[in-house]
N, C-alpha and C positions, 0 to 999 in steps of 0.2 A: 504494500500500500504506500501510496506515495506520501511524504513529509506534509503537515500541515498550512507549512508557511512555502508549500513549493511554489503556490501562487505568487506571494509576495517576491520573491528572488527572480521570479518571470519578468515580472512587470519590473525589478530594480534592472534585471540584464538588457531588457530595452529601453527602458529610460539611461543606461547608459550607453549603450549606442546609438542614440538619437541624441544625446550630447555631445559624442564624438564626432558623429556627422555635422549636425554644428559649429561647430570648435574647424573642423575641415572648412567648411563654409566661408565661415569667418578669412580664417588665412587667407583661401582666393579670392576673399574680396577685398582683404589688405593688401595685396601683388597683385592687385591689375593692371597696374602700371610697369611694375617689376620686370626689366630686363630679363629673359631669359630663364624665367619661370614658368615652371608645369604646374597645370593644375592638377590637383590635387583631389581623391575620395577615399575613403575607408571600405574596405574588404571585408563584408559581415557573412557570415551562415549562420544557421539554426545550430543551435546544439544542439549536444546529439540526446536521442530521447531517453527517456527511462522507462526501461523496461517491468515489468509487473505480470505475474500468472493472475489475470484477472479477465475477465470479457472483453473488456477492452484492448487489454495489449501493451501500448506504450503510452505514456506521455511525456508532450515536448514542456522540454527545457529550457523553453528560451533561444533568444540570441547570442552568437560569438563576436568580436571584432578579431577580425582575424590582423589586420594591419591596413595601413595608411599608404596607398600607392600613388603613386604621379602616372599622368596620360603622357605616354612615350612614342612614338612610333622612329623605330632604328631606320627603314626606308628610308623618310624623309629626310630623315638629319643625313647619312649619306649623301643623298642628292644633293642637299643644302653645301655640304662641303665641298663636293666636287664642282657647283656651281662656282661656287664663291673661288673656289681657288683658279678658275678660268676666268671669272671678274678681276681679280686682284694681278693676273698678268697683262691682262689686256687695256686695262686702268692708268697700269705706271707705264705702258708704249705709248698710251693715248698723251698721257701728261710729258714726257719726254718728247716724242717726234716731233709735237706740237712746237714746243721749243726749238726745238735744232729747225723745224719748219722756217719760223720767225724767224731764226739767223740767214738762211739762205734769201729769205724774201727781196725784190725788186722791188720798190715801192719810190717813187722820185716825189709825190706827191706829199708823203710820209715823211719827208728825209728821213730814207733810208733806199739808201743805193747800191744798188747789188751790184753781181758780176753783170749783168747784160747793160747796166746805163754804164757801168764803168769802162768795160770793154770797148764798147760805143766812143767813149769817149777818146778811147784811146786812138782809134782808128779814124776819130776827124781830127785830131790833133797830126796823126799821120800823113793825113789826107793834106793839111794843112803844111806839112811840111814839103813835102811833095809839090805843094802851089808855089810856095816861095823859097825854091832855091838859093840856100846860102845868106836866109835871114836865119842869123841866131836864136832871134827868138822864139820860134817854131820849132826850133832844136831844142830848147829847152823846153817848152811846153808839151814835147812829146815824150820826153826821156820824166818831164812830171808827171805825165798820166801812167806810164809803165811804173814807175813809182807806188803811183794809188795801183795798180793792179796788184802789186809785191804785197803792199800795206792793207788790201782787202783781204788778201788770203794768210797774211799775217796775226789780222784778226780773228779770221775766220778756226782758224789753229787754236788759238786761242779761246775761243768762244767753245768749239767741242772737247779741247781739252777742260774745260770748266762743266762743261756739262758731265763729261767722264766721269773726273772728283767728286763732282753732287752725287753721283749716282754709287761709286763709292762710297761714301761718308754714308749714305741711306741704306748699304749694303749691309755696312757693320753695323747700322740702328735694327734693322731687321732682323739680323743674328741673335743679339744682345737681346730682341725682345722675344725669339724663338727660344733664347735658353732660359730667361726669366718664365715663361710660359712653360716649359720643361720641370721647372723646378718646383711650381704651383700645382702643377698637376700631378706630379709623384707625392707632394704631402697630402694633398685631397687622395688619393689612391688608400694613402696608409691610414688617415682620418675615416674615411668611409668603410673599411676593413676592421678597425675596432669599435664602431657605430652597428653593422651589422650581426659581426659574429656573435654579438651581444643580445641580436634577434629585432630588432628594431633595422626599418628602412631608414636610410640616408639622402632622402629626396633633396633636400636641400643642396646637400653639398654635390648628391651629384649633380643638377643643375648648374651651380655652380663650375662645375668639372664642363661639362656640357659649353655653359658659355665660351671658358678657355677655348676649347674644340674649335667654336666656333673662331675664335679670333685667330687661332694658329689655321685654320684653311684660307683665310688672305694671305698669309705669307706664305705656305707653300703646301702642296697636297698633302692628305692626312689618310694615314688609312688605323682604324681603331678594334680590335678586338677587345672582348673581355671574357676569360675563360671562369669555372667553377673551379674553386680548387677542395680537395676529397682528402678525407682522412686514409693515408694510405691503411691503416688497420683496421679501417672499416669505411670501406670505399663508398655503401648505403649511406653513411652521417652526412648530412647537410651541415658543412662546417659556417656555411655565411660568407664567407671569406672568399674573395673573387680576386683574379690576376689580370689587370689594364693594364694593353699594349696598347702603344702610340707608335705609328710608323710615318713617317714622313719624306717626301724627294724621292718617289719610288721606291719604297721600303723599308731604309734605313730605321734602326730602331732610335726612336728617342727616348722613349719611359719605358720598361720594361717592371710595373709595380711599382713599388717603391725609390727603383734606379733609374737614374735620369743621366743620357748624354748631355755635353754640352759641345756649341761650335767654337772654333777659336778664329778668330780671323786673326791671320798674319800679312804685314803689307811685305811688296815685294823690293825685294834689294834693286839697285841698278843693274846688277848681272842677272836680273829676273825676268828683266821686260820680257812681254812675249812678242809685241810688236812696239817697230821700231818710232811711230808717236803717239804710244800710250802714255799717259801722264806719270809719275810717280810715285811708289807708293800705294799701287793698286792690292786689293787682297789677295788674298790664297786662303781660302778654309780647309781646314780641317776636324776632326773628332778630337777628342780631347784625349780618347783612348790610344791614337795615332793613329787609325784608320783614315782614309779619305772622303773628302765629300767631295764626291765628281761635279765640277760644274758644268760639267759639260753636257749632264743628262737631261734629256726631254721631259723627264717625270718630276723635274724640281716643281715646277708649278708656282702661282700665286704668283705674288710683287715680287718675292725674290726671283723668280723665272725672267718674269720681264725688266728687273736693273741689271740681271746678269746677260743676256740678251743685249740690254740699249749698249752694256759697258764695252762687252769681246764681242759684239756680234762683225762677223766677217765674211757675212754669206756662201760660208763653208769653203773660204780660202784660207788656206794655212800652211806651214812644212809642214809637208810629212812624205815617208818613202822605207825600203828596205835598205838598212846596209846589206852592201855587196860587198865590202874591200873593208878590212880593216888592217894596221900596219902601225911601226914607229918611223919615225922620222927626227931629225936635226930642225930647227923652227927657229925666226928671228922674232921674238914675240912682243920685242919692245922697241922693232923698226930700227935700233944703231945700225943693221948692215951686217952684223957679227948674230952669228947662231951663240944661241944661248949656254952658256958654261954654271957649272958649279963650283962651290969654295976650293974645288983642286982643282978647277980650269979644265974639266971635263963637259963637249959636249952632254948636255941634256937630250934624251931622248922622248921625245912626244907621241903618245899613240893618236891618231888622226882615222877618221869614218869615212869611205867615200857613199852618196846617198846618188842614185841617178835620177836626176827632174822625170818627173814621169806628167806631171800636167803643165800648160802652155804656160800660166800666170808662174807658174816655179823657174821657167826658162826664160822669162822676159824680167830682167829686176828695176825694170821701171812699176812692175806690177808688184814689187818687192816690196813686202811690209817685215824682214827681218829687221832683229835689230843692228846696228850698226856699228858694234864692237863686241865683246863677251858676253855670253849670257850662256844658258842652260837649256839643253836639250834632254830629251825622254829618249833611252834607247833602252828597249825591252823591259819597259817600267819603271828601269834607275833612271833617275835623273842624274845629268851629268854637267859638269861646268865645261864649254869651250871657248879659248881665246878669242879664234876670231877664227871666219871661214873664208872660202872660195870657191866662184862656178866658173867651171870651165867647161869648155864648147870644142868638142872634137871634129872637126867636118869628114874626117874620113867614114868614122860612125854616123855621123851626124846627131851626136847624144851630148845631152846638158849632166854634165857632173860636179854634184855640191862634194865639197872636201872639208871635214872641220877638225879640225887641229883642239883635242881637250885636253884639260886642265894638267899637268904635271902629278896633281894630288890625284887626282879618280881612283878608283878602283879598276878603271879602265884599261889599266897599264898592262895588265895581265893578259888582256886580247880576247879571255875567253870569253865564246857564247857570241858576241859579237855580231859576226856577219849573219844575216838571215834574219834579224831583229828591226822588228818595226820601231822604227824613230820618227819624230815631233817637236816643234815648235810649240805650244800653246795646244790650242784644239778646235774642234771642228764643230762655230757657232753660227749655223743657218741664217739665220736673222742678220737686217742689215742694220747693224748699230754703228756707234761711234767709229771703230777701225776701219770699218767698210768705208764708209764717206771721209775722211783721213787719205784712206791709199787710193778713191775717187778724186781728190783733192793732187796726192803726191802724182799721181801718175801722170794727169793733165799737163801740172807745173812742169815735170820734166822733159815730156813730150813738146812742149812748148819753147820753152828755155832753150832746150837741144838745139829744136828746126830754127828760131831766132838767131841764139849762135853759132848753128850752123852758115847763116845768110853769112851774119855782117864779119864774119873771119873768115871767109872762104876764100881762095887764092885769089891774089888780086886786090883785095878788098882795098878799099884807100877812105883814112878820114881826112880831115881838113889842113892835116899836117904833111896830106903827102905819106902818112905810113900806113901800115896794114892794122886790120881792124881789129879792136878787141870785145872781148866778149859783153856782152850787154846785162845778162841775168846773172848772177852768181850766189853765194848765202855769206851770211854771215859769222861762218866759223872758222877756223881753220886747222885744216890737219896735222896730223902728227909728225909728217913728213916735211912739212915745209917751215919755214920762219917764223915762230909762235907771234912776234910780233905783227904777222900781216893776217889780216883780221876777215878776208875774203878769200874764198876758190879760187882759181883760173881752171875753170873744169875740161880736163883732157883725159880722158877717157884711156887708161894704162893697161889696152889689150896688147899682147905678145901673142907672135908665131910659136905655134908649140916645140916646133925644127929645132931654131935658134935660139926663143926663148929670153930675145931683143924686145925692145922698143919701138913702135913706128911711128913712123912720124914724115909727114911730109912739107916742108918750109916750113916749121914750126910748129904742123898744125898736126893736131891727131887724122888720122884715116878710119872710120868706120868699118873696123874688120869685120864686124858679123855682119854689117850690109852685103861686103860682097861675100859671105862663105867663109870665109877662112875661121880657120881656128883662133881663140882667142884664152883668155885666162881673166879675172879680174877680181880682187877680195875685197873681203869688208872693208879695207883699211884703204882702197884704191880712191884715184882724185876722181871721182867719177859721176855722173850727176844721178845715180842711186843717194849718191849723201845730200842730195837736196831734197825739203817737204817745204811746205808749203808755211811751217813753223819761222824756217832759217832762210828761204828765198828773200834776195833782195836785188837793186840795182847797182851797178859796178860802179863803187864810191870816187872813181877818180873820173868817170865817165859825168857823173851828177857835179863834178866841181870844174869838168872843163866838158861843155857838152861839144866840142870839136875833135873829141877819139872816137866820137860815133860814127863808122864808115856807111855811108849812103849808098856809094855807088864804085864802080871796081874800075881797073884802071883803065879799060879798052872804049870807056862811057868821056864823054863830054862832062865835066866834074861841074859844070854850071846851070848846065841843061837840063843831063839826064841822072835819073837815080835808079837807074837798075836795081840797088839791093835795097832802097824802100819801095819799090814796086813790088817787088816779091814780097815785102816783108806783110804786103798788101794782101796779098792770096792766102796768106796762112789764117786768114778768120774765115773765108769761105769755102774754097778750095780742097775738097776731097783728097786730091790725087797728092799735095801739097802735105795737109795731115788731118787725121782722121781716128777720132775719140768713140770709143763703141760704134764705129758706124756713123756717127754723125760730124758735123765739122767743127771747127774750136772755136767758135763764135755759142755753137748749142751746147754748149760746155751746162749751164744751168739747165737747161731743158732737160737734161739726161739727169743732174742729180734730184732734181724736184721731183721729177716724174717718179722714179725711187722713192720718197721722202713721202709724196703725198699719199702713191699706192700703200703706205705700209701705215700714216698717219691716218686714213681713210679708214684700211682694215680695221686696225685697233679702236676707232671710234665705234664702228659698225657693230664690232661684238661686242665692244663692252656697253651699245642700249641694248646688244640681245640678251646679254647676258644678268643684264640691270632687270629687264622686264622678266625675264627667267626666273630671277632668283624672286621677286618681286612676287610671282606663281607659287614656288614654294613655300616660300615664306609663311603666302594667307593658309596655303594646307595644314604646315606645322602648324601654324594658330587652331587652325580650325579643330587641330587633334588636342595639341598642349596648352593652346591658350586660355584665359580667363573671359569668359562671358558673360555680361552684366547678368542680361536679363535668365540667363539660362540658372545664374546663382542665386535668383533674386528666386526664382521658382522653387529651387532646395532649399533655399533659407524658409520658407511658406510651410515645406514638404518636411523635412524633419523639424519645423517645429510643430506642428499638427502633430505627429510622430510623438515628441517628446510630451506634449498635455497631454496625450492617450496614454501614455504610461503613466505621467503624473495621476491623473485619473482612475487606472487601474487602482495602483496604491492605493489611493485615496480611497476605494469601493473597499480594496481587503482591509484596510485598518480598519473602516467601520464594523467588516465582518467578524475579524482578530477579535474587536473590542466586543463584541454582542456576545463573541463567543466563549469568549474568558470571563467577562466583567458581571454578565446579566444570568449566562447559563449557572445553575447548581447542581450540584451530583451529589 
């Protein structure tokens, strides 16, 4: 027979879970505003009944609260992430391109004057010299517009080099806020693990946890597990106790429970650069554990994807190749003339890689974005230090072969493993970011520079004094080889015959041996206009102080007349056959990088409103599962409080019975 007071215990176990429900209520209607908060309900069933040999059978016992759960859906949070991390790349292209857009712009109305009014200008100042034969002033007014041509791309170096460091400095803001983010979510791990095992849900903090999530899939993809973890002596025990993975940049683990990696960004030394006008000081990440964070993978994702993208992006031009030859050799590595000795006056032996160009832009180093003394190469994974390199051009083969001469210290010395090993400059970043538009930039200038002084130094040439012409474009550094105190190139191009293994040279002048075939040789350390960018280009400083070394016109010309060499020099902004930039003429010099610039500023605009209104989609689902709903609360608040005066109520009937039954009843 069942207890007398089983009544009263009925009606107290649902009066207190219609307080709980309540109490639940309440919460979500204090977090409707709440960031990143689940709502919230209580988990009841009946108790379980009590049994009795009587007609009846059983009677129920009420209600359980079993626990307090949150409305979760893993689906949508996935989507959500994955969304967002293709938001967050395509966000920081849109805000970068945007800019470097701005830089490039033509705008005369604006002042701001790009390459096409400048160029322009250059060429009626030309024009104008050309009308007035032998008025100085037109001489000097054009050698001022070549000037601003030097000085627009001087800035313009500078302008992407600033952009580079922004993108940089945001690189290591983004790390620093993935590892802070690493470190919040391994102690919510271990919080929520003594929270549970205790038997009690952890809603709070996982939402909490949750939000993180959220903020770490902007910066870079996420992928998340979370396993049960079992008593191995008793594998049936529900211990509580659960094991969160955080995986991130295609897979890499970041939290593993309670353990948390961290990134380290390290900037890179001057023997680091990976291309030859990257700024200074760029990163290199790595694990903290020493493992690698490839940047170079597709699955980095978020805003980290798209700064590392705007930073290296080089539309998948880079060194790379097999060694074929590997070998020691005697090396002059500090240019005296004398191969290198040790404290007994013993040749040094150097081990050297030779790499063969296997693509066009590796055999042309006007397309050469290496850097342009020491730095560090990838050969079979080690990374190694090399002094300085060389390509040389065999015409019998007709094969480009890089030669690099490494470090004294390497491990390399020993030769093993060596040949058959894939080698690398940097790596291989699709996207056309800052280095692209850089070696867009260098390659023009030197194609330009060249054909220019090629004109006004070609045999014959005559300036106002009666002698032969000197070069027009040069940079502003000077090499290792020449008189530190002269502070410009004289760029002559130091190809050698492979036979002899001379010099050529014709009346002073260099001869364009790969034009005709012939073998040639030429290194890092060569006078060659490889060592001009668009950073270091400028006008020949004695040319700008006396404009009468400028040769016009050649000797076989009428010197008052005619100007044969600015007539040509006329052809070279329209003229195909003359010179020719992707196909188009050096006049559509902006044409070709805009058109670049806008296609890729275009894209990343596009996706990132698909991707805004995408997430924008998601977003209202998660609500719709996790969110707080006024009216929908305002309904349960109604619903278990009706709930709760029906139990009040109950009570209230059996106390009067209690009472009848004890107080009035006699036996």
């Amino acid at each position: 027979m069942p207890s007398t007071f089983l009544g009263l215990n009925t009606a107290y176990l649902g009066l207190s879970a219609s307080n709980a429900s309540l109490n639940t209520t309440a919460n979500n209607i204090s977090n409707v505003e709440t960031e990143g908060y689940s709502r919230q309900h209580t988990v009841q069933q009946a108790s379980e009944a009590m049994r009795f040999f009587t007609s009846f059978g059983c009677v129920g016992a009420g209600v359980e609260v079993l626990s307090v759960e949150r409305y979760r859906d893993e689906f949508y949070d996935n989507r959500y992430w994955n969304n967002q991390t293709r938001l967050g790349s395509y966000e920081t292209k849109e805000y970068y391109m945007k800019q470097i857009e701005n830089y490039f712009l033509d705008d005369p109305e604006q002042n701001q004057e790009g390459f096409s009014t400048i160029f322009s200008k250059l060429y009626n100042s030309l024009q104008e010299m050309i009308k007035q034969t032998g008025d100085s002033s037109a001489r000097i007014q054009y050698l001022g517009s070549v000037s601003d041509l030097t000085t627009y791309f001087n800035s313009m170096y500078q302008n992407l080099q600033a952009v580079q460091k922004d993108v940089n400095a945001e690189i290591k803001v983004q790390v620093d806020q993935i590892n802070s983010l690493s470190q919040k979510i391994a102690t919510l791990n271990k919080q929520i693990n003594v929270i549970e095992m205790g038997g009690s849900n952890a809603n709070s903090l996982r939402d909490e946890r949750a939000k993180l999530i959220d903020d770490l899939s902007e910066i870079v993809s996420v992928e998340c597990e979370e396993q049960k973890l079992v008593d191995n002596n008793n594998p049936t025990l529900d211990t509580g106790a659960t094991r969160y993975i955080v995986k991130i940049a295609g897979g890499q683990t970041l939290v593993d429970d309670t353990v948390f990696n961290t990134i380290i960004a390290t900037a890179r030394s001057l023997d680091e650069k990976v291309n030859q006008s990257d700024a200074e000081g760029l990163y290199d990440l790595r694990w903290s554990n020493g493992s690698n964070f490839s940047l170079q993978s597709k699955e980095i994702g978020g805003k980290l994807q798209g700064l590392i993208e705007i930073r290296d992006g080089n539309n998948g031009e880079y060194f790379h190749g097999t060694v074929n030859i590997a070998g020691k050799t005697v090396y002059d590595t500090d240019g005296d003339g004398q191969n290198d000795t040790n404290r007994f006056g013993e040749e040094i032996k150097y081990t050297y890689v030779k790499i063969p160009a296997e693509y066009d832009y590796m055999k042309d180093l006007n397309k050469s974005t290496l850097p342009d003394s020491g730095g560090q190469i990838t050969i079979g994974g080690a990374r190694l230090t090399y002094e300085n390199w060389e390509l040389e051009y065999d015409e019998d083969t007709g094969k480009h072969t890089y030669t690099f001469i490494l470090s004294n210290d390497n491990d390399a010395q020993s030769l093993l493993n060596l040949v058959g090993k894939e080698a690398g400059i940097g790596s291989k970043v699709e996207y056309q970011g800052v280095p692209y538009y850089m070696e867009q930039m260098n390659e023009w200038l030197r194609l330009y520079a060249q054909k220019n002084n090629d004109l006004v130094t070609q045999e014959k040439s005559v300036n106002n004094y009666g002698q032969i012409g000197e070069i027009l474009f040069t940079a502003n550094e000077a090499p290792s080889s020449v008189d530190p105190n002269y502070n410009q190139w004289n760029f002559v191009d130091d190809y050698y015959t492979s036979d002899t293994g001379a010099y050529k040279y014709t009346n002073g002048k260099r001869v364009l041996l790969k034009d005709s075939g012939m073998s040639y040789k030429i290194t890092s350390e060569s006078n060659s206009y490889f060592r001009m960018t668009a950073g270091n280009v400028s006008v020949n400083g004695a040319m700008l102080k006396d404009s009468n070394l400028l040769a016009d016109h050649t000797q076989n010309t009428d010197e008052e007349s005619k100007q044969d060499i600015a007539q040509s020099l006329m052809e070279l902004r329209d003229n195909l056959d003359v010179m020719s930039f992707r196909g188009a003429t050096a006049g559509e010099f902006l044409q070709c990088i805009l058109s670049d610039i806008s296609l890729n500023a275009d894209q990343a605009n596009n996706f990132s409103n698909i991707y805004t209104n995408i997430g924008k989609t998601i977003s209202n689902q998660r609500l719709s599962i996790s969110g707080v709903d006024e009216d929908e609360e305002a309904l349960n608040l109604v619903k278990f409080q009706n709930a709760y005066n029906l139990s009040s109520k109950m009570i209230q009937i059996l106390t009067e019975v209690y009472d009848k039954l004890i107080n009035e009843t006699g036996v």
